[in-house]
C-alpha positions as semicolon CSV with decimal commas, in nm:
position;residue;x (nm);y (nm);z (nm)
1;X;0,000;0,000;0,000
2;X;0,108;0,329;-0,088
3;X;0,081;0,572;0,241
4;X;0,165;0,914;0,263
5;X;0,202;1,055;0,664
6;X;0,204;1,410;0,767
7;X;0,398;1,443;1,047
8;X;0,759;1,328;1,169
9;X;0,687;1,338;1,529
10;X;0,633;1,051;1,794
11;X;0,306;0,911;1,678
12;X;0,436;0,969;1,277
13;X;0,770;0,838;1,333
14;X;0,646;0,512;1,525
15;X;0,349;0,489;1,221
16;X;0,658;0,495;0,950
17;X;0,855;0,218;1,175
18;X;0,584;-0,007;1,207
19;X;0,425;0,037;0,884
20;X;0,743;0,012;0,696
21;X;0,804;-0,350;0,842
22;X;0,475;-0,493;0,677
23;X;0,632;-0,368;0,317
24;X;0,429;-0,059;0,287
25;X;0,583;0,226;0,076
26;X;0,584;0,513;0,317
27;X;0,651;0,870;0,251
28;X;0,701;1,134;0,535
29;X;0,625;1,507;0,552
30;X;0,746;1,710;0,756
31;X;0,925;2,042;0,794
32;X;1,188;1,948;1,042
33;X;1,482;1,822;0,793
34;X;1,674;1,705;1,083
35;X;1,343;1,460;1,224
36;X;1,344;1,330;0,854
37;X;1,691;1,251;0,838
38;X;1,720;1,057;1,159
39;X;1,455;0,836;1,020
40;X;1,550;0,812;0,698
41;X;1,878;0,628;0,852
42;X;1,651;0,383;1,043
43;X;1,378;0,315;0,766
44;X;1,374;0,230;0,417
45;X;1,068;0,505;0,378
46;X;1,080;0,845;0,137
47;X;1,101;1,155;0,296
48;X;0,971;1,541;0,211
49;X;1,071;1,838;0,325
50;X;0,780;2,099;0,394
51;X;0,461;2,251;0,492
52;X;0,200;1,898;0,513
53;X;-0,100;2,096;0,444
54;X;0,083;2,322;0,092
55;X;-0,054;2,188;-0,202
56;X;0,289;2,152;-0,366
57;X;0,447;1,978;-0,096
58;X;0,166;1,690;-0,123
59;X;0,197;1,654;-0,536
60;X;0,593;1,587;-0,454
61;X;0,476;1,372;-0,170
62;X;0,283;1,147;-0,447
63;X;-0,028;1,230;-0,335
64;X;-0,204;1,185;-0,670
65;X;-0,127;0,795;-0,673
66;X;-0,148;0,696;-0,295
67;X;-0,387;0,491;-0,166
68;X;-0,361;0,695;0,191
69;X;-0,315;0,956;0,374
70;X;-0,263;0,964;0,738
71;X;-0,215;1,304;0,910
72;X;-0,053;1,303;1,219
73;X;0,088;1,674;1,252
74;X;0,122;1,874;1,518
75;X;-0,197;2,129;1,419
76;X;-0,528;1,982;1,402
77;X;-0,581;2,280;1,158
78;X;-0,278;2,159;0,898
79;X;-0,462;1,831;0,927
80;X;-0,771;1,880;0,836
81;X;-0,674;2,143;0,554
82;X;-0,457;1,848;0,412
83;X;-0,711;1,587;0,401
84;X;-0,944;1,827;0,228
85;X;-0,649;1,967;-0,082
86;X;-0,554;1,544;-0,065
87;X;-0,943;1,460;-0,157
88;X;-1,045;1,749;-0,383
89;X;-0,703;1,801;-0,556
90;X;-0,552;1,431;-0,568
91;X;-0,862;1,266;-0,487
92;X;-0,646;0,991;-0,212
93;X;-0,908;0,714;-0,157
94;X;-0,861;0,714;0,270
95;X;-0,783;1,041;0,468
96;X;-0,711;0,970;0,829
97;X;-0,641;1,273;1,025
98;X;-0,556;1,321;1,384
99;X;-0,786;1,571;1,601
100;X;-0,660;1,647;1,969
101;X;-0,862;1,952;2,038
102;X;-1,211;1,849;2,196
103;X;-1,367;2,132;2,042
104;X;-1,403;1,948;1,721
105;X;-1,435;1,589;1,845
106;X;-1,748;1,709;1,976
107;X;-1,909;1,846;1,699
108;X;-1,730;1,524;1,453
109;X;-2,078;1,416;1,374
110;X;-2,134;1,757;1,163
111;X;-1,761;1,817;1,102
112;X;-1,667;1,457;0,944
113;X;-2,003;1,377;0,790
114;X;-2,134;1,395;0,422
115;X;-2,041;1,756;0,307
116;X;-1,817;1,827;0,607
117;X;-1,422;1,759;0,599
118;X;-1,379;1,469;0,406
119;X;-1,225;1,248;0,646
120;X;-1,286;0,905;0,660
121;X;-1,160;0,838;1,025
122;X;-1,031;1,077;1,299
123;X;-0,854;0,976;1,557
124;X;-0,837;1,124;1,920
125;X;-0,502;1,009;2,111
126;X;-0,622;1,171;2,389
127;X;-0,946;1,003;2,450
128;X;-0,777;0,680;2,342
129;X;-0,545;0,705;2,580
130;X;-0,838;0,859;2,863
131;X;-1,018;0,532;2,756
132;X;-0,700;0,295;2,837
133;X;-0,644;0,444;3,176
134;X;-1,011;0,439;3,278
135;X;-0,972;0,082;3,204
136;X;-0,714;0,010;3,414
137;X;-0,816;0,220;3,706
138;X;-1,190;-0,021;3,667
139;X;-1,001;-0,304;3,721
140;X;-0,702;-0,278;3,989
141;X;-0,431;-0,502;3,901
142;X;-0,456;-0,532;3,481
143;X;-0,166;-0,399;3,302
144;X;-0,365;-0,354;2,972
145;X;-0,748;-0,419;2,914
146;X;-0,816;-0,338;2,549
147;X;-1,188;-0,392;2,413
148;X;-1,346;-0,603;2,128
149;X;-1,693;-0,636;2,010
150;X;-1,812;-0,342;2,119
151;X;-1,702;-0,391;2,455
152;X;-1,870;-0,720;2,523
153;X;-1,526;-0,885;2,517
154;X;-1,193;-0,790;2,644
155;X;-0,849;-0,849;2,646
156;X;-0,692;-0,847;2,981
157;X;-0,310;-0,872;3,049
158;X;-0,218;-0,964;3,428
159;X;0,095;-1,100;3,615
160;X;-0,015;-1,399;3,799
161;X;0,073;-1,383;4,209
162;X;0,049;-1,554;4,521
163;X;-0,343;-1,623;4,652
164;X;-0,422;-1,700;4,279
165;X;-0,604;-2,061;4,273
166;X;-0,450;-2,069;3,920
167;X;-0,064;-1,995;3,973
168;X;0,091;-2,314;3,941
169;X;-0,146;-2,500;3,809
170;X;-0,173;-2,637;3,435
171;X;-0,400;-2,419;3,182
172;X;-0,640;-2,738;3,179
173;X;-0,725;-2,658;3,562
174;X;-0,946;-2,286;3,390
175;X;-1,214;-2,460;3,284
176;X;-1,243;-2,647;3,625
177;X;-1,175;-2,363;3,800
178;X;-1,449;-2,148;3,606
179;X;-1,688;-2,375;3,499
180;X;-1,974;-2,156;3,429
181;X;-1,766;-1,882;3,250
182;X;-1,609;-1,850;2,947
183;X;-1,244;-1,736;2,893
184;X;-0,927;-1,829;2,722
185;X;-0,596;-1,772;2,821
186;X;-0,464;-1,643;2,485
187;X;-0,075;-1,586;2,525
188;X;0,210;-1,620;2,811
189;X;0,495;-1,439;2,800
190;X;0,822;-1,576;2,989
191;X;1,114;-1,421;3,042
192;X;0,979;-1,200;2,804
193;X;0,955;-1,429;2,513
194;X;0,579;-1,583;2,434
195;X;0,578;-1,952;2,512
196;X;0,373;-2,248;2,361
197;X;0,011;-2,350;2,517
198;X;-0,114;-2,636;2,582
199;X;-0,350;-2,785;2,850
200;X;-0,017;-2,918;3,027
201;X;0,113;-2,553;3,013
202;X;0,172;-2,396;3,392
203;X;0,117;-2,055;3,539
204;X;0,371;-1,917;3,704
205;X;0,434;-1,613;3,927
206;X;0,614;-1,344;3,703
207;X;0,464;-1,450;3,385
208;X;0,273;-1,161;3,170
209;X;-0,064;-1,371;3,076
210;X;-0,332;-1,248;2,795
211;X;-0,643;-1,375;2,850
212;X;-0,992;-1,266;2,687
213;X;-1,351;-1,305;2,824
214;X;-1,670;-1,155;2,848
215;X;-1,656;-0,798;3,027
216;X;-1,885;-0,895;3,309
217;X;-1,673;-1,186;3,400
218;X;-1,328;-1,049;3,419
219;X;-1,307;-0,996;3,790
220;X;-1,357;-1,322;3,827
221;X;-1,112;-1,472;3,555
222;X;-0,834;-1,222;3,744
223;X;-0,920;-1,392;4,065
224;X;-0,802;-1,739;3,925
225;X;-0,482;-1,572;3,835
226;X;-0,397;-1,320;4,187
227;X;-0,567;-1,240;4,494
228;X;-0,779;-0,925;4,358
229;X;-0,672;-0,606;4,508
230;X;-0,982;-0,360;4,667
231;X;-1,153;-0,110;4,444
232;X;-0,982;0,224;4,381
233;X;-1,123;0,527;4,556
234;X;-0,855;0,823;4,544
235;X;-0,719;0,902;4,215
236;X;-0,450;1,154;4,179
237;X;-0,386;1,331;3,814
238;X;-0,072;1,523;3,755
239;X;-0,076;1,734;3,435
240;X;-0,414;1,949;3,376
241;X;-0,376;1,961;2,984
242;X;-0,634;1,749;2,749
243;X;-0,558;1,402;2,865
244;X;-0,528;1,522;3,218
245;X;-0,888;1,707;3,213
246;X;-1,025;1,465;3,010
247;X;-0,939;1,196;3,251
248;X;-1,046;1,350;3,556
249;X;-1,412;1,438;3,356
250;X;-1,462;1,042;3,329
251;X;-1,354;0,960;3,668
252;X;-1,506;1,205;3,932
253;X;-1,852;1,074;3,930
254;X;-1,701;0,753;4,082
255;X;-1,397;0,831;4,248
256;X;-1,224;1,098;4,468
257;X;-1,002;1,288;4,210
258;X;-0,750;1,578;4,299
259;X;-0,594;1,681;3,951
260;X;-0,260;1,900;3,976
261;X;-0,085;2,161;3,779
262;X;0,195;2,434;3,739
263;X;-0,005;2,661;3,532
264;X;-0,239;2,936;3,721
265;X;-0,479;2,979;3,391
266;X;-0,477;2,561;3,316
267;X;-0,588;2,541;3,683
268;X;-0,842;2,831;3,650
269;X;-0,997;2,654;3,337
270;X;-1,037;2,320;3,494
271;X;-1,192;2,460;3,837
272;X;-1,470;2,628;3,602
273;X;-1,470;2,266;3,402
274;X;-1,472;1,994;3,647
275;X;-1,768;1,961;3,838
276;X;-1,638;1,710;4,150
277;X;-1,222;1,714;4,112
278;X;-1,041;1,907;4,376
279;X;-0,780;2,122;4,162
280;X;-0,472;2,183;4,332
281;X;-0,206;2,456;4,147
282;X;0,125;2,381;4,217
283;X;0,433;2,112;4,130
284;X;0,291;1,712;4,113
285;X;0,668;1,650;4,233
286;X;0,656;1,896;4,535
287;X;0,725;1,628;4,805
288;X;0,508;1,934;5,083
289;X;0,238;1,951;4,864
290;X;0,133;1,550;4,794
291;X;0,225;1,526;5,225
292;X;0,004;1,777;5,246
293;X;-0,298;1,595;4,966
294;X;-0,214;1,284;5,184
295;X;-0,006;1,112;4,907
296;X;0,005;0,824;5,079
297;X;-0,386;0,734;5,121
298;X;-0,412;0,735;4,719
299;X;-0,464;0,459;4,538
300;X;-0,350;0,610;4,181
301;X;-0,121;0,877;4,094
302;X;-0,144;0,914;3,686
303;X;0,132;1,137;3,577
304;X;0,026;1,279;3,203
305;X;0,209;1,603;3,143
306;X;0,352;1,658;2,774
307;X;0,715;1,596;2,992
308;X;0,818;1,252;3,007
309;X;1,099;1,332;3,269
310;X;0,862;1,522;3,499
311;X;0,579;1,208;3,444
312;X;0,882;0,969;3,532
313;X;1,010;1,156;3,823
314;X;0,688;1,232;3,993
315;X;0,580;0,897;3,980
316;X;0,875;0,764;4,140
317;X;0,816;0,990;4,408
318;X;0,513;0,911;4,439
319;X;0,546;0,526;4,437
320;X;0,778;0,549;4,712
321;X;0,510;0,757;4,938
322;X;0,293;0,510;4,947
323;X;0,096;0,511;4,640
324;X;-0,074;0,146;4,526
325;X;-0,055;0,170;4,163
326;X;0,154;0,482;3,968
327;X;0,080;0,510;3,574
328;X;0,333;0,784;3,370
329;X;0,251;0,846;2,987
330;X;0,572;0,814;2,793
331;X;0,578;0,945;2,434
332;X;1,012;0,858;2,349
333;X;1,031;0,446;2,334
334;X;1,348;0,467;2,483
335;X;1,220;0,604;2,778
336;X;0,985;0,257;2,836
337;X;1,257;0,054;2,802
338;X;1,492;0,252;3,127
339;X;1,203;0,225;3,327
340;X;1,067;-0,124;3,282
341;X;1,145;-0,311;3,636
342;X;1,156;0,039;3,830
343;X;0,909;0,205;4,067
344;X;0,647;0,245;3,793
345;X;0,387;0,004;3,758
346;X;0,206;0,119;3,399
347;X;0,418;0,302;3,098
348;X;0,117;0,454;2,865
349;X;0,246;0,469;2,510
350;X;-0,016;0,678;2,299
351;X;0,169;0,636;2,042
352;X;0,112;0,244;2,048
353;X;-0,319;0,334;2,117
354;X;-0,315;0,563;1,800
355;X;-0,155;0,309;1,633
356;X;-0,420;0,011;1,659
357;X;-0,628;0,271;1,561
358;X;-0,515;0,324;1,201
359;X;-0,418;-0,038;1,141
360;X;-0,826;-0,126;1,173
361;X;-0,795;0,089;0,834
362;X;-0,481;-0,099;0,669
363;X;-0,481;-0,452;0,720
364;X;-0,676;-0,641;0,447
365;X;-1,060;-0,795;0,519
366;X;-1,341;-0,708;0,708
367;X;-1,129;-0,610;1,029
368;X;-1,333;-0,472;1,306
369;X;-1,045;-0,403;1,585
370;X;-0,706;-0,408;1,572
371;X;-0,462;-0,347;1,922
372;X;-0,103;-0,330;1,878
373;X;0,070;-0,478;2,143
374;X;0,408;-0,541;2,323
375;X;0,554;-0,242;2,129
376;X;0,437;-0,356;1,842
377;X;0,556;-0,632;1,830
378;X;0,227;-0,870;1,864
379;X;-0,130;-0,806;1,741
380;X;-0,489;-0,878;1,870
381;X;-0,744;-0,835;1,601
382;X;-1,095;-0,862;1,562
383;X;-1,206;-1,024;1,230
384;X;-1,548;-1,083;1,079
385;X;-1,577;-1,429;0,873
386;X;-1,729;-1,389;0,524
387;X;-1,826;-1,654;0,234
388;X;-1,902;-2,005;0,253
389;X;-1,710;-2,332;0,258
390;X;-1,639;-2,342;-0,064
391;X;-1,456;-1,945;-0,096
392;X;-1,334;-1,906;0,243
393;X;-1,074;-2,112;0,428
394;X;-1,243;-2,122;0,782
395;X;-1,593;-2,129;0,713
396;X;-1,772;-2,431;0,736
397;X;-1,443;-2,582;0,912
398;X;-1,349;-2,698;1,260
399;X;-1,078;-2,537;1,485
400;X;-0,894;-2,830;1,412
401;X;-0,892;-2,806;1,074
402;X;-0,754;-2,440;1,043
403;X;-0,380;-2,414;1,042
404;X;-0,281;-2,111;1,169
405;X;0,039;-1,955;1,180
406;X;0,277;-2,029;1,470
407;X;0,196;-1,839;1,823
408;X;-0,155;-1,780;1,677
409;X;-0,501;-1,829;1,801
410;X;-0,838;-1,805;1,843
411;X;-0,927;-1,687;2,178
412;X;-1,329;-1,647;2,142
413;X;-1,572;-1,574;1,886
414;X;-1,901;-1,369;1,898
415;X;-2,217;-1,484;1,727
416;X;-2,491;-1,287;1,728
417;X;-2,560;-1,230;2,121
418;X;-2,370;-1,538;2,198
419;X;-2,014;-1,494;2,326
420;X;-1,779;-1,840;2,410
421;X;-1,458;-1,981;2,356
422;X;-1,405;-2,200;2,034
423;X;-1,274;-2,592;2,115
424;X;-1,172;-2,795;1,869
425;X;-1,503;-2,939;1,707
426;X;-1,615;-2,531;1,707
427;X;-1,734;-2,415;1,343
428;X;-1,725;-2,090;1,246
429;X;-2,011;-1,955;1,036
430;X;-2,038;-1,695;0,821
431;X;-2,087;-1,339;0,981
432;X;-1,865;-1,472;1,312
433;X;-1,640;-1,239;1,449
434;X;-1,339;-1,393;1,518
435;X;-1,100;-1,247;1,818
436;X;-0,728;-1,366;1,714
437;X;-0,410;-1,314;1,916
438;X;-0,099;-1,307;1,728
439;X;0,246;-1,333;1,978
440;X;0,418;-1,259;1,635
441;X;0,320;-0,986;1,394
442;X;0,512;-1,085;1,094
443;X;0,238;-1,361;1,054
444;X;-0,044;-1,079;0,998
445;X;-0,072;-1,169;0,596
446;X;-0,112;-1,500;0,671
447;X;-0,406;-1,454;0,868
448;X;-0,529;-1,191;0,632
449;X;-0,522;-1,471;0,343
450;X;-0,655;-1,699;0,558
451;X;-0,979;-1,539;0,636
452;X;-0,994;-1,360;0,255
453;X;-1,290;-1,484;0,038
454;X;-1,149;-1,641;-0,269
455;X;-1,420;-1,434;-0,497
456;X;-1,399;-1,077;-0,361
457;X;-1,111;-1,051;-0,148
458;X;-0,878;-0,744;-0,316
């Protein structure tokens, strides 16, 4: 696929390096030569120098023969001025453009519909992101909960730990152990490499276990694996900017929420906004003032400032005060990596939520969800089957007659109203959607061609 992206910063540069592996041809604009250059020495991509949103700029960018354009830039302005000159002037068959400001996520009915920008998708990092953390904070203890049909099923990531009836037992022991519910443990990573499944397969303490079920049941599927922590109550937001207001909006009808910041207007602006948050104007790493907020009664301190140092460092601090659970947003990959084993529980990459987002728009077939995961380098998609037995591959056909790829599987399907976990006698029917977990990207196409239909797949 031919992709043009708008934008050389974090969420650009990470869409080039992960959309450049999967043998795209990738062309990035941007007006900071230096940006360009450093990837250019990483990536086998094309590179333009200049204003995204000039007309000019996009003709040299090829945007008369691409298939699509994602714009990531800076200016929700540039982008939306770019995917309108990209449809009316090049005509680009997809225009994916990235809104932050709230102010026209609100009106996107009106803005993005039939006679309004012509967009096909906008995405929202922040409210991704607000989404992901809301998550987490619902259920104490996950390290990612990602959604799929709708929200009916989810994805849950967990480390297994003592009072878990689960932890050293053998994967056959789930069923026993949950008789009446439905969940599959979909991946294990050890020692941080995915291992094979199999009913003999045991749990251990320190592992990093997938496993998907029905929303209403994942309390209970997390209480196989560790003894469930108590409900949050006190949440404590440092950083008063979209994400941080944002945030606090969805969580102060049902928790206690003090949100912080440096800023004397940014605190002024949220005290008129919030309704129920306590808004506190000063430093979120001023040891007097979280002594004084009785730092060490909260149950979550979420650090989301546009600094990744100051989100680091507070955190820390934090952590080490008494704090149950500390989450930091970190936007520089390098940055996850030096603080993986340290104080900090939860590294939020929105970078890696924006991502999923656009790949629901690039991978081939009728693909419904996609969540990249493990930096990228594993994939949980949501796939709807199409055809019949004699054009598709896996309708009509057992479990144990599909061969998937190596460190893939099935994890459950949706039918209708009906959610369970497919065994091996399990057909799947046409208009299933299929919930996959791939521990190894690079085996994407072969799932694509596996669920294509042999007459109008393209």
């Amino acid at each position: 696929m031919d992709i043009i992206i708008l934008g050389a910063g974090q969420v650009g540069g990470t869409l080039a390096e992960n959309l450049a592996r999967e043998e795209n041809d990738i062309t990035v604009v941007d007006s900071d030569r230096g940006r360009l250059r450093e990837l250019q020495t990483r990536l086998d991509i094309r590179t333009v120098t200049g204003i995204a949103s000039h007309p000019n700029v996009l003709k040299d960018a090829g945007a008369d023969n691409a298939d699509m354009l994602i714009a990531v830039t800076n200016s929700d302005e540039a982008n939306l001025v770019a995917c309108q000159i990209a449809d009316k002037v090049f005509h680009t068959p997809t225009k994916i453009a990235r809104i932050r400001s709230p102010r026209y996520a609100q009106f996107g009915d009106v803005l993005f519909a039939e006679g309004g920008f012509p967009i096909d998708v906008f995405i929202s990092p922040e409210q991704l992101v607000t989404d992901y953390v809301t998550h987490l904070i619902e259920y104490p203890g996950a390290l990612q909960v990602l959604d799929f049909a709708e929200g009916r099923v989810r994805l849950v990531a967990i480390r297994p730990y003592f009072g878990g009836p689960l932890v050293g037992k053998s994967l056959s022991m789930l069923k026993e152990h949950l008789p009446h519910i439905e969940a599959r443990i979909a991946a294990i990573y050890r020692g941080n490499r995915s291992i094979p499944l199999t009913p003999a397969t045991v749990v251990e303490i320190g592992d990093e276990v997938f496993f998907l079920a029905e929303s209403k049941h994942i309390r209970e599927v997390m209480g196989a694996l560790r003894r469930l922590d108590t409900s949050y109550k006190r949440i404590m937001i440092a950083g008063g900017g979209n994400i941080g207001c944002r945030l606090a909006e969805s969580l102060e009808n049902d928790y206690q929420v003090k949100i912080i910041d440096h800023n004397p207007d940014t605190t002024e602006r949220l005290a008129s906004q919030l309704n129920k948050s306590t808004v506190l104007l000063g430093d979120a790493s001023d040891r007097e003032l979280l002594l004084n907020e009785n730092i060490e009664y909260t149950d979550v301190f979420c650090a989301v400032t546009n600094d990744d140092e100051v989100n680091i460092m507070s955190c820390m601090q934090a952590k080490r005060m008494g704090v149950r659970q500390v989450m930091a947003l970190i936007t520089r990959t390098a940055y996850v990596d030096l603080i993986e084993g340290s104080d900090i529980d939860i590294a939020i990459s929105p970078q890696q939520a924006t991502i999923g987002s656009i790949l629901t728009h690039i991978r081939r077939g009728d693909i419904v969800n996609v969540h990249s995961l493990r930096r990228g380098a594993a994939e949980a998609i949501e796939i709807i089957a199409h055809g019949d037995k004699k054009s598709s591959s896996v309708i009509g056909r057992t479990m144990a007659e599909i061969k998937l790829p190596k460190g893939t599987n099935i994890g459950a399907i949706v039918r209708g109203e009906e959610v369970f976990v497919p065994h091996h006698e399990t057909v799947i029917e046409p208009e299933d959607h299929v919930i996959l977990f791939l521990a190894d990207k690079k085996y994407i196409e072969d799932v694509e061609r596996l669920f294509q239909v042999s007459a109008t797949f393209f």
